[in-house]
N, C-alpha and C positions, 0 to 999 in steps of 0.2 A: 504494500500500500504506500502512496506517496504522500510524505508530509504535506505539513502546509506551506512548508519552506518551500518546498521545492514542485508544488502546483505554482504557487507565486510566482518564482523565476519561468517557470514552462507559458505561464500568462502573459511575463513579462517580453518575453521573449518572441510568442506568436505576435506579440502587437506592433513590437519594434521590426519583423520579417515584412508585416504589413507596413509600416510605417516608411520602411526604407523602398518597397516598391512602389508605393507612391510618389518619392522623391524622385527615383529612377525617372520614372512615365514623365513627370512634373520637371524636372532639370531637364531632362531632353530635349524637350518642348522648347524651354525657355534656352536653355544653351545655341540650338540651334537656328533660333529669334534672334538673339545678339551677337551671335557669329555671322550671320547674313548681314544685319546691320554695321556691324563692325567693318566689313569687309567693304561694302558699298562705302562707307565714309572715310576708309582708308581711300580706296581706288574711284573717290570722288565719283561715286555713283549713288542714288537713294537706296538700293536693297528693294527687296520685294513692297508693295508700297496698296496693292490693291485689294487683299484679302483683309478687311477689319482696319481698323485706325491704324493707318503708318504702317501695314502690314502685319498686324500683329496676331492676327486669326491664320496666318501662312501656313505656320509650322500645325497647327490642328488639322487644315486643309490634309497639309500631306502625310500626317498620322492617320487619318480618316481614307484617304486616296489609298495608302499602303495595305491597311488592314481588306480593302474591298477586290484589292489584286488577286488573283490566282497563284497558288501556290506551283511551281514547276520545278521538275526537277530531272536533269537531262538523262537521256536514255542509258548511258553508259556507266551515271553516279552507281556508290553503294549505297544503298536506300536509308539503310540503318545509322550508317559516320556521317551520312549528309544530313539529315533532319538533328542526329545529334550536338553536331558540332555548333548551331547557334543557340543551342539550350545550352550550353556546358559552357559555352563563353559569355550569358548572362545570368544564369543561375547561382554559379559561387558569388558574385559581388555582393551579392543581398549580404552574404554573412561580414563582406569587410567590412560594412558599416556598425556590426553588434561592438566590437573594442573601443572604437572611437568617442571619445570625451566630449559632447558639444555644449556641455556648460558644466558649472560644479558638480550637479546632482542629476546631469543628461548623459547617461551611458549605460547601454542597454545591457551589457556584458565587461563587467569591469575584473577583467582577466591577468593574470602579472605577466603572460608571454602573450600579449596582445599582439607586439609587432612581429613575433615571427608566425602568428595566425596569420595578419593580411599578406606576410611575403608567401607564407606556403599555399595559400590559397589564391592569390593572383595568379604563382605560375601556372593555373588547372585553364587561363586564358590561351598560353601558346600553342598548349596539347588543342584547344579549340578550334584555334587558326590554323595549327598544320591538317586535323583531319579536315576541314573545310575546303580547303585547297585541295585536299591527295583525292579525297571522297569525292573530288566535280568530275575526275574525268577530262580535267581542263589543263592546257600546258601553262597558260596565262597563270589559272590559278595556283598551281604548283609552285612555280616561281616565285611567286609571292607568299605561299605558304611558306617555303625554303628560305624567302629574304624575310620573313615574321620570326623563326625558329631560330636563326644567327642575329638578328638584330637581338632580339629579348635575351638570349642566354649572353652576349657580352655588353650588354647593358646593366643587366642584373648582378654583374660584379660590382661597380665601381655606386651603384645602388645601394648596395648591402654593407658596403665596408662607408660609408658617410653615416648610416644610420648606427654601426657599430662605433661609430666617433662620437656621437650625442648619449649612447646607450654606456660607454665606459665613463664620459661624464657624468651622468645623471645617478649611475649603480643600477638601472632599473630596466627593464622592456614594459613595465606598464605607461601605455598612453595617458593614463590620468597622471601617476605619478610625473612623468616627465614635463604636463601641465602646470600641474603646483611646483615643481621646483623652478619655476621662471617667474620673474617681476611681470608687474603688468605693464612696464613703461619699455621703449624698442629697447636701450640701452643694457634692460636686462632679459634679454632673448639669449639663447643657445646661437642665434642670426650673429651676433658681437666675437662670441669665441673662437664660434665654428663658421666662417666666414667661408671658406674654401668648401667643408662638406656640405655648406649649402646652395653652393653654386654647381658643384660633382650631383651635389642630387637632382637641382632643377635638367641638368643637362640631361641625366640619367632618364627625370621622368618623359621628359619630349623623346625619347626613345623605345623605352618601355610600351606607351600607349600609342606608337606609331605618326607621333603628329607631326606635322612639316616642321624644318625642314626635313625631316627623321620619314618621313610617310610613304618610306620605299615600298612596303610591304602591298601596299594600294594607290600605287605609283596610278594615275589615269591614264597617263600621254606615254606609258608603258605599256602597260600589264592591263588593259583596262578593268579596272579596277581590283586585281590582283587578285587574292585567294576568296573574294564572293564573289567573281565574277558571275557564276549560274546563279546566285541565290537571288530569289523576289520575293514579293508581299514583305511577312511578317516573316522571313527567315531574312532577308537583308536588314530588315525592322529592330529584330533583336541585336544582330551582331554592333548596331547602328547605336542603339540604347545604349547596348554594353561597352563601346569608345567612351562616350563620356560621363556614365558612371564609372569606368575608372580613373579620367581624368578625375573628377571628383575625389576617389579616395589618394589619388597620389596626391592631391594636392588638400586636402584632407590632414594625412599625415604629413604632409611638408609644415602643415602650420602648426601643429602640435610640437613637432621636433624641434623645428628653429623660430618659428614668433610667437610663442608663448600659448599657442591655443585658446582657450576662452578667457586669458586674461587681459584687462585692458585697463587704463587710464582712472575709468569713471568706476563702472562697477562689472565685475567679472558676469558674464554672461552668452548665452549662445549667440548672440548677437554680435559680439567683437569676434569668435571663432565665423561665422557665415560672413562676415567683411570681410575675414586677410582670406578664406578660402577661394569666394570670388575674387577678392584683386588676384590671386595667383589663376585663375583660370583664365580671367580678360587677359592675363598676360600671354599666356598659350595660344589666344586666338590672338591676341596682336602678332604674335612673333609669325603664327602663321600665314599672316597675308602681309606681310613683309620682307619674308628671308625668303630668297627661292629652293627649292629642295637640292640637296649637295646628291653625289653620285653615291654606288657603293660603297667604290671602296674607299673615297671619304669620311661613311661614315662607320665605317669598321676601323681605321685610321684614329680616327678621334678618340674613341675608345681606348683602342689596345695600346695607341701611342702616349696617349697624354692624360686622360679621365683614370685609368687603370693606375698608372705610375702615382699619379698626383692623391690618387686617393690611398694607396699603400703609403705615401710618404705621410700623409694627415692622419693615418689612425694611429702609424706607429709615433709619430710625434706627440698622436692626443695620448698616448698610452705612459707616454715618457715623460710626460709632464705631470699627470696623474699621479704616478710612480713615485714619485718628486714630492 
């Protein structure tokens, strides 16, 4: 028989799985509103402008348009790794959101190895993108499967050794803890100390989640449109949600680790954690209709030569100072 402790948590728990797909459905929406916008007033054009005031019924439109598509899938796919592979690359996100701190007393799961929950459970993304690629049948998609599966695994080095720089810091993997141990003013951020591993991380995350200029994986003016090339409706639908819920939780934990997460100035709140989260996503969309995308082996280059090196040189320095 189950306590009452632990119906409580099982409550708590179904509400925050709901809670977090609603944000999913509900940030897509709006993400992909302010990236349109965004991009139009970088490249001095209005963005979509006709569906709702200023456009802003667009992105409904084409959540509405997507779902009413036919679902297809080509003669030669494997029936089973194709319909799997974009449940399996939006389904684990729901969980990355249970460790995550979004005010003092907002955390759905306040776990001590939080952050290697969300690292072990983002990589279940890549296994999604390669079978989505191998499973079309498709050489396009293949390719882009294959540039998903090299980009992610040397990305996620120099990822994991930045966050091992804040974590030998702090003595902790819990996200709340590493929360309360920072001021709420910039000055006292992990951002002051760890200035390097937070620059190895933002690089890291534009890589990670495949965004320009990093966005080899679904290169257009390549691979048309790289490892979903066969997918439509709600199978491009999902894989589509699932880009920027993980932008979301990279950047998520980006603000936990180096800006203090729900600390701020006036009064500690989810409201100062949902500002730095968005300023770092607008920044993601900035960078992307600004920088134009670099080649391969550019961006394998970046990595192995200089992110990989500079981040072994920052942990063992964070260690040695530490030690000290």
């Amino acid at each position: 028989m189950m306590n009452a402790i632990d119906v409580h948590m099982l409550i708590r728990l179904i509400i925050a799985v709901v809670a977090a797909m609603a944000w999913v459905g509900i940030n897509a929406l709006v993400l992909v509103y302010c990236e349109r916008k965004f991009a139009g007033h970088i490249q001095r054009r209005p963005g979509p402008f006709e569906v709702g005031p200023h456009g802003i019924l667009q992105p409904l439109a084409d959540g509405l348009k997507l779902m009413g598509k036919q679902l297809f899938r080509p003669a030669g796919a494997d029936a089973f790794l194709f319909w799997l592979a974009p449940m399996l690359s939006l389904l684990p996100v729901l969980l990355l959101f249970l460790p995550i701190p979004y005010g003092p007393m907002l955390t759905a799961m306040n776990v001590s190895l939080g952050i290697l929950l969300i690292l072990a459970f983002s990589s279940l993304n890549v296994l999604a993108l390669l079978l989505a690629g191998w499973s079309s049948n498709n050489k396009w998609g293949i390719l882009g499967a294959a540039r998903a599966v090299s980009q992610s695994v040397a990305y996620e080095i120099p990822l994991l050794l930045s966050v091992l720089a804040v974590t030998f810091m702090t003595g902790s993997f819990n996200l709340s803890a590493i929360s309360t141990s920072q001021g709420a003013w910039p000055w006292q951020w992990n951002l002051m100390a760890q200035p390097l591993a937070f620059f190895i991380y933002l690089v890291s995350a534009f890589g990670e989640t495949n965004r320009a200029p990093f966005d080899l994986a679904e290169a257009e003016s390549e691979l048309t449109a790289g490892f979903h090339t066969e997918y439509s409706s709600m199978g491009f639908g999902l894989f589509f949600m699932a880009e920027y819920a993980y932008m979301v939780v990279v950047c998520s934990v980006c603000t936990v680790l180096f800006l203090g997460g729900f600390r701020g100035p006036v009064a500690d709140g989810w409201w100062w954690f949902l500002a730095k989260t968005y300023a770092l996503l607008f920044l993601m969309i900035w960078v992307r209709w600004t920088y134009p995308r670099v080649r391969f082996d550019q961006l394998l280059n970046i990595n192995w030569k200089w992110l990989l090196p500079l981040a072994v040189f920052n942990l063992l320095a964070t260690a040695f100072v530490m030690k000290l």
